[in-house]
Backbone as numpy.savetxt, mean C-alpha at the origin, in Angstrom:
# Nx Ny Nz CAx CAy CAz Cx Cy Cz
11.75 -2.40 -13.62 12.93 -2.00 -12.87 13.13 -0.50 -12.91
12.84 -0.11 -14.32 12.77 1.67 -14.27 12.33 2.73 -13.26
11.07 1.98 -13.19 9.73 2.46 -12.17 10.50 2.44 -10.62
10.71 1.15 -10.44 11.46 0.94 -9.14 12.67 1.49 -8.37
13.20 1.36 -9.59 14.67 2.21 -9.37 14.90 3.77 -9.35
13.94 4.27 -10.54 14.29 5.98 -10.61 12.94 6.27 -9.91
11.86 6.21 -10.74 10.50 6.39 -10.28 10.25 6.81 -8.87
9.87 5.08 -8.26 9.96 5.01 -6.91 10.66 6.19 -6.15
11.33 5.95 -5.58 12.68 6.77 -4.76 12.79 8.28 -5.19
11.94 9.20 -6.12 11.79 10.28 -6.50 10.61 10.45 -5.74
9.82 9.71 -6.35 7.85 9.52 -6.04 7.80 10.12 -4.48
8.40 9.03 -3.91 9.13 8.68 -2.07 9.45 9.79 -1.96
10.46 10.48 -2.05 10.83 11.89 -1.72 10.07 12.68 -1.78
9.63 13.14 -2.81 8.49 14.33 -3.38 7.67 14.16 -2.69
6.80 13.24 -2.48 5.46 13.06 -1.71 5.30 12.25 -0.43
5.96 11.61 -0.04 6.44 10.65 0.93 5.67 9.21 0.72
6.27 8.21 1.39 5.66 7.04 1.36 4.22 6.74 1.32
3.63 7.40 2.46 2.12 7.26 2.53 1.20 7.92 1.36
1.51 8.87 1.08 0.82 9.14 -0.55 1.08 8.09 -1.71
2.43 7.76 -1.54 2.75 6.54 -2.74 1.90 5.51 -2.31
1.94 5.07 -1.34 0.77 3.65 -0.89 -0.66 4.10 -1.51
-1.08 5.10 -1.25 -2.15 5.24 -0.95 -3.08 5.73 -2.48
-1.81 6.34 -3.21 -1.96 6.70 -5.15 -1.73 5.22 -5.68
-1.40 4.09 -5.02 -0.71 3.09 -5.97 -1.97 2.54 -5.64
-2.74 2.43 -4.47 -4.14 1.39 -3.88 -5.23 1.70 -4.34
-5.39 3.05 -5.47 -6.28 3.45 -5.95 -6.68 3.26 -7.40
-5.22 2.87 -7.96 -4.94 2.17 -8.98 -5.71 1.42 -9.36
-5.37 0.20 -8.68 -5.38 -1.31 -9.20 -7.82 -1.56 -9.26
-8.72 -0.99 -8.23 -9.04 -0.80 -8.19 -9.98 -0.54 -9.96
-9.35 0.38 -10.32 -9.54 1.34 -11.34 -8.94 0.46 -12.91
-8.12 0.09 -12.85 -7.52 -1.12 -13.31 -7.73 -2.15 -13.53
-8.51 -2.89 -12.67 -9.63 -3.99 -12.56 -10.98 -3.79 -13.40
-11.35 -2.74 -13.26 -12.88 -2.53 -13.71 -12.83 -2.10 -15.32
-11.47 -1.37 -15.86 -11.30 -0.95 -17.20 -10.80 -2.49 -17.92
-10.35 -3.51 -17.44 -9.68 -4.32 -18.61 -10.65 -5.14 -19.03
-12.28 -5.75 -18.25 -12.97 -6.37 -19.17 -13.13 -5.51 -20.58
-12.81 -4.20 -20.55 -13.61 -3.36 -21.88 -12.43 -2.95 -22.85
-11.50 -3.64 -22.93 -10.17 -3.52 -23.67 -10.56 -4.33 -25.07
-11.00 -5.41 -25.49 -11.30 -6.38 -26.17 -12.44 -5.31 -27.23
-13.00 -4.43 -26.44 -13.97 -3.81 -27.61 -13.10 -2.64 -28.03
-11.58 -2.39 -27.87 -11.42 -1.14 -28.92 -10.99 -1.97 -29.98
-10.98 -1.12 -31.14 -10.39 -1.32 -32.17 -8.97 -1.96 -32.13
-8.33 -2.92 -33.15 -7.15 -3.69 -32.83 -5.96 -3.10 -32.66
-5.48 -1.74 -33.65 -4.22 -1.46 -32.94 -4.47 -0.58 -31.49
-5.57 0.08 -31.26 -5.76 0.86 -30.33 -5.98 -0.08 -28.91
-6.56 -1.48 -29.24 -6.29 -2.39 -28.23 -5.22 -3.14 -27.92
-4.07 -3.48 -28.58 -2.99 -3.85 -27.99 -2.08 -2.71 -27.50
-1.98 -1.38 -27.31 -1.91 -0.49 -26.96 -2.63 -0.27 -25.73
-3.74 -0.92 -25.73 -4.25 -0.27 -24.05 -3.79 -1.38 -23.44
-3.53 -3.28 -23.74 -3.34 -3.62 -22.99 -1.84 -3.38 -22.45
-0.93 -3.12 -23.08 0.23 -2.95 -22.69 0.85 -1.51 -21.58
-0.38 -0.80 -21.90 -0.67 0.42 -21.12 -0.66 -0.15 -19.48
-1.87 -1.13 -19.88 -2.81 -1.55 -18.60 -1.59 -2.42 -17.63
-0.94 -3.30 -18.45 0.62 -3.78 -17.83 1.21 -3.17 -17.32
2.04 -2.10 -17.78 2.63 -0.71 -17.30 2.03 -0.63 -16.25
0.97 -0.14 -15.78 0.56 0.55 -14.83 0.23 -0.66 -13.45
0.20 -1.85 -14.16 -0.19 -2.35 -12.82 1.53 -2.85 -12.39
2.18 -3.17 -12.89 3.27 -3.52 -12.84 4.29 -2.33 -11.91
4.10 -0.93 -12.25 4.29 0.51 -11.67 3.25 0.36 -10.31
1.94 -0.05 -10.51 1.80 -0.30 -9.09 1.94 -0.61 -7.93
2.47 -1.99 -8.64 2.87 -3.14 -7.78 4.26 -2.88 -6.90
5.05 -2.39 -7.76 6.32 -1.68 -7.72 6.38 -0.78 -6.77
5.34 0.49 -6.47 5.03 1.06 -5.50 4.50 0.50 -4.58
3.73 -0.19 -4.25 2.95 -0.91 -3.38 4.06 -1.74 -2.12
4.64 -2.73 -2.79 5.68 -3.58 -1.86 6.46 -3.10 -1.26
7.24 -2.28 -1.40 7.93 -1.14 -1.09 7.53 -0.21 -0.40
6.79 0.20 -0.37 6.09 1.44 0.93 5.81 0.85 1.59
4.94 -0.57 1.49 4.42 -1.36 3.08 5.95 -1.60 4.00
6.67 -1.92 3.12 7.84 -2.52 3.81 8.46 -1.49 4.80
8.27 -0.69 3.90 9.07 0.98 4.66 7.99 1.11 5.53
6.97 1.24 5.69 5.98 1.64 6.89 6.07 0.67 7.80
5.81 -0.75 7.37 6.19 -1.39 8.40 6.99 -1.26 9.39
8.36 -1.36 8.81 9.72 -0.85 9.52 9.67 0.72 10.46
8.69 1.05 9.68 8.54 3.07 10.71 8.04 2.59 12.20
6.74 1.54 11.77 5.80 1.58 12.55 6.57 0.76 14.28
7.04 -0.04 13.33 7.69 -1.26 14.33 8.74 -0.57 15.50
9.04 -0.62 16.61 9.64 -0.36 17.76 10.91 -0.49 17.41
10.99 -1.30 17.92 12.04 -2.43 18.45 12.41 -3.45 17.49
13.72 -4.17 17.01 13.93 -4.75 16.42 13.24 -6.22 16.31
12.87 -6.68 17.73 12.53 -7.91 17.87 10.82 -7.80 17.29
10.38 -6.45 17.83 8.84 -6.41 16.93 8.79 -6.08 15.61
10.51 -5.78 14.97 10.26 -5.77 13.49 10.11 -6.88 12.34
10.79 -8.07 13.45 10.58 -9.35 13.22 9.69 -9.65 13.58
9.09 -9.44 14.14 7.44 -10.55 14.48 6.45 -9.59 13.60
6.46 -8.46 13.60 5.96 -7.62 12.32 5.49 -8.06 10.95
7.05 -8.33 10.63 7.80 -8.72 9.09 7.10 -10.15 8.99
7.00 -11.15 10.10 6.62 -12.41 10.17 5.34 -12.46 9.85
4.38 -11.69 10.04 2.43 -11.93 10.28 2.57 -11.44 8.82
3.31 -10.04 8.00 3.17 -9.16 6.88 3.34 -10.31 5.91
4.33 -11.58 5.74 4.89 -12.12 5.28 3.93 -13.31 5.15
3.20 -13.93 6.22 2.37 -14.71 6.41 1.39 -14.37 5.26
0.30 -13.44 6.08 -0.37 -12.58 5.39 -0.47 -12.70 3.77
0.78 -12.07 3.06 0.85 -12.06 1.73 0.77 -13.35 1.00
1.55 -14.52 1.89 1.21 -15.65 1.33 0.20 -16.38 1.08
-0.47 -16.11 2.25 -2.18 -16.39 2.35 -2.72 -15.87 1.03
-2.65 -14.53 1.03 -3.38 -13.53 -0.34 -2.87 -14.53 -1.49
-1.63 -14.97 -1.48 -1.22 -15.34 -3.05 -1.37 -16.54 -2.88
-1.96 -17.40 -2.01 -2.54 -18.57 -2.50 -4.06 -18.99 -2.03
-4.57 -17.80 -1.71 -5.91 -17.80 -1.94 -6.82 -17.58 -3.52
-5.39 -16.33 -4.01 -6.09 -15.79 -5.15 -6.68 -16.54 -6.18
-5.25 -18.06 -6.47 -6.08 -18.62 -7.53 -6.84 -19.94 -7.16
-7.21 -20.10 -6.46 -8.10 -20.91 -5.90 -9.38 -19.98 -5.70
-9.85 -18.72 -5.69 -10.85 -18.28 -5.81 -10.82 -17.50 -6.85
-10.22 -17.30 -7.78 -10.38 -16.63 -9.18 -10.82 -17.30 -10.03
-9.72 -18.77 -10.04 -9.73 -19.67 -11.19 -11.65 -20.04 -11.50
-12.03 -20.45 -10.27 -13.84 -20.98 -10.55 -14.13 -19.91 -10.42
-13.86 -18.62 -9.89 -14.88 -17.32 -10.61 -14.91 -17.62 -11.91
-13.40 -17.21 -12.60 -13.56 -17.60 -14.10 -14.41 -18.34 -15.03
-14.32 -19.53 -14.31 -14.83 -20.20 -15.08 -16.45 -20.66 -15.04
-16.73 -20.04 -13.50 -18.44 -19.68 -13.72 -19.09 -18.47 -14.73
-18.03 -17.63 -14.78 -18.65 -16.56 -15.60 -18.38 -16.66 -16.92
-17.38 -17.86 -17.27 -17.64 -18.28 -18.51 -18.92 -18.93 -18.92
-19.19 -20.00 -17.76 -20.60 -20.99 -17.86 -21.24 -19.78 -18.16
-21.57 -18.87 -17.29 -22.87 -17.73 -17.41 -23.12 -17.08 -18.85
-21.54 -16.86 -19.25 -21.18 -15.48 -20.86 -21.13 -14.53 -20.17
-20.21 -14.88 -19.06 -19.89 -13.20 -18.44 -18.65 -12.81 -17.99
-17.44 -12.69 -18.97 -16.03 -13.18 -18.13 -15.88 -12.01 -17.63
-16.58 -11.04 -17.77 -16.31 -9.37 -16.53 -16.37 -9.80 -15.33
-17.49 -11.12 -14.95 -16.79 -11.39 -13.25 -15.74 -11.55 -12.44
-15.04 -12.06 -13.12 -13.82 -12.28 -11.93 -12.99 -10.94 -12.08
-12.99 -10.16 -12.96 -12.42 -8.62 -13.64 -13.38 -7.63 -12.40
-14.52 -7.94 -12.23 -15.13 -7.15 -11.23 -14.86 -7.46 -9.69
-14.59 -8.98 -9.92 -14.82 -9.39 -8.43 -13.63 -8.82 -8.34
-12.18 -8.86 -8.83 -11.07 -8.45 -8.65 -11.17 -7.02 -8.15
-11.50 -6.06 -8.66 -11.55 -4.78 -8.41 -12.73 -4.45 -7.53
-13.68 -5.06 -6.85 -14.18 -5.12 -5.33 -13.24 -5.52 -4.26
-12.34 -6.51 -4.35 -11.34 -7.28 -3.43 -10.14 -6.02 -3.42
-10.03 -5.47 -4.48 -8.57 -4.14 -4.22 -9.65 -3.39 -3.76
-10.78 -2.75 -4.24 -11.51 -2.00 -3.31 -11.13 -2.04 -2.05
-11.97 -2.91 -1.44 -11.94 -3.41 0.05 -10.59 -3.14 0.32
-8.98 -3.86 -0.12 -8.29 -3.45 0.48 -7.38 -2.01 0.62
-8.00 -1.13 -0.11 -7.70 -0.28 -0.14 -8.10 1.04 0.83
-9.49 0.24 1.09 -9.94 1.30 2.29 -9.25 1.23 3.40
-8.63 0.18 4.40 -8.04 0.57 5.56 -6.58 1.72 5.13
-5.89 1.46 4.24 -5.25 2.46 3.66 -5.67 4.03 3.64
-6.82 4.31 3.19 -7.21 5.56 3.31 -6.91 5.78 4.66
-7.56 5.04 5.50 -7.68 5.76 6.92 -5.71 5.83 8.05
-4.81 5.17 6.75 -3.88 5.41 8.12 -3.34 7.07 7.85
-3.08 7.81 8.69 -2.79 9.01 8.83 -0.93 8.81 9.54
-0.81 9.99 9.01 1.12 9.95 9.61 0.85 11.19 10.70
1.36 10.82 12.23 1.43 11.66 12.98 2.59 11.75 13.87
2.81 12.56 14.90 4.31 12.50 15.46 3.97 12.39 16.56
4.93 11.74 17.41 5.04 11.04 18.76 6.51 11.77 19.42
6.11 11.74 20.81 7.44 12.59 21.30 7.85 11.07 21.94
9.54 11.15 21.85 9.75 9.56 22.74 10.66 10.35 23.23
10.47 9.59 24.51 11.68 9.98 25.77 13.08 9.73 25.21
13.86 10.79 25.71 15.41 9.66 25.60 15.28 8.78 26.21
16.55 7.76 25.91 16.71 6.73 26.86 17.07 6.99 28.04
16.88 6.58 28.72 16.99 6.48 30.58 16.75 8.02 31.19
15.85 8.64 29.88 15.57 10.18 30.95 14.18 10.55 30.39
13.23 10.69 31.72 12.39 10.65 32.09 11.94 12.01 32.75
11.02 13.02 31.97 11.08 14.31 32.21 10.09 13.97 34.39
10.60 15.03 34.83 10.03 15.07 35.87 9.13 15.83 36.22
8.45 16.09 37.41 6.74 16.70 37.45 6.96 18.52 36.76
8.38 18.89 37.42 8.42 20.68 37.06 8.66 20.70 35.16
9.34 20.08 34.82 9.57 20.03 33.10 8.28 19.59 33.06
7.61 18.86 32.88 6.24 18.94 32.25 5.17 19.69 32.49
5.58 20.38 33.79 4.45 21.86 33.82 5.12 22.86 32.99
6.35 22.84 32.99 7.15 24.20 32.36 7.19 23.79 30.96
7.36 23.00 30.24 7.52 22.24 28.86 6.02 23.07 27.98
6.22 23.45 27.12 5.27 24.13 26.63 4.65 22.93 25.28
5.20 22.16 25.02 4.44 20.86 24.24 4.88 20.89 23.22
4.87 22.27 22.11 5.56 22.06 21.09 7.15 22.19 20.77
7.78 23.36 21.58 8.86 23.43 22.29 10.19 22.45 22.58
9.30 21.61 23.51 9.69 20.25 24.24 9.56 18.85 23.07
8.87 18.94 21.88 8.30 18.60 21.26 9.74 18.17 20.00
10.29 19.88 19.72 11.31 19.80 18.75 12.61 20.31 19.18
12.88 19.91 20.29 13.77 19.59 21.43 14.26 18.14 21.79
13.47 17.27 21.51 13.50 16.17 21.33 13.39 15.15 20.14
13.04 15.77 19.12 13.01 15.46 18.09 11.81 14.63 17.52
11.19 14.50 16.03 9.63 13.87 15.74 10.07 12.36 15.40
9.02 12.29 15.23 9.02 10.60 14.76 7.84 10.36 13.79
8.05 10.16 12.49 6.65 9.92 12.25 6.16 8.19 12.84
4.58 8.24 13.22 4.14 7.07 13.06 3.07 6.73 12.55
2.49 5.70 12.13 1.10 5.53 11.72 0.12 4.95 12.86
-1.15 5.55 12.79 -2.44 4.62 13.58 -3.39 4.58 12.58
């Protein structure tokens, strides 16, 4: 709740949303691949990393839900496409969270058969891999939108110099 409450909403300001998405997706990743090797430190120095390793994914996670939500909402138009938006995002996540343990659980427990429980610890941190790359690529850019019901005509857009006309009308961020 710390993370969420003060953290967050500082993080957000200082750097904006899309850096928070995009520092939190790099995480988990990184996070995945360090906790098979927790078990070989020494005992107080290992219950110490795992509680570390909690912290941080937990601070992830925290960042993570929260910026999609807020981007979503940037990205979305219109109210009625913030709902059909919110609807597929919502879908979506449910899918993820009941796929996960239905394909973790028999990772697990093949890489137990094998003597290898780093698999599903690896496979995990290939699967945040992967989703982390379309992330890299969204970029924040600005869009000029018409007012409502005014529609520049042929002489304003020869005379409109682009950037001008640009912050005259005011930015918008959006994502592609």
């Amino acid at each position: 709740m710390v993370v969420q409450l003060v953290i967050f909403p500082w993080a957000a300001r200082k750097h904006g949303i899309l850096q928070c998405l995009k520092l939190a997706c790099t995480v988990f990743p990184i996070l995945y691949l360090v906790v098979p090797f927790v078990p070989l430190l020494p005992q107080p120095l290992s219950s110490v990393a795992v509680v570390a390793l909690l912290v941080l994914k937990m601070a992830g996670a925290a960042f993570v839900f929260p910026c999609c939500t807020i981007l979503i909402s940037e990205v979305a138009g219109a109210i009625g496409m913030l709902a059909t938006v919110n609807g597929i995002a919502t879908s979506i996540i449910a899918f993820g969270q009941a796929l996960g343990p239905g394909v973790m659980g028999p990772t697990f427990s093949f890489g137990v058969k094998l003597g290898y429980t780093i698999l599903p610890w690896w496979l995990l941190a290939g699967f945040a891999f992967l989703s982390s790359l379309p992330v890299a690529w969204i970029k924040e850019v600005d869009i000029k939108l018409p007012e409502e019901g005014l529609l520049p005509n042929e002489e304003e857009q020869q005379v409109g110099d682009g950037e001008n006309d640009m912050e005259a009308r005011g930015r918008q961020p959006t994502l592609i």
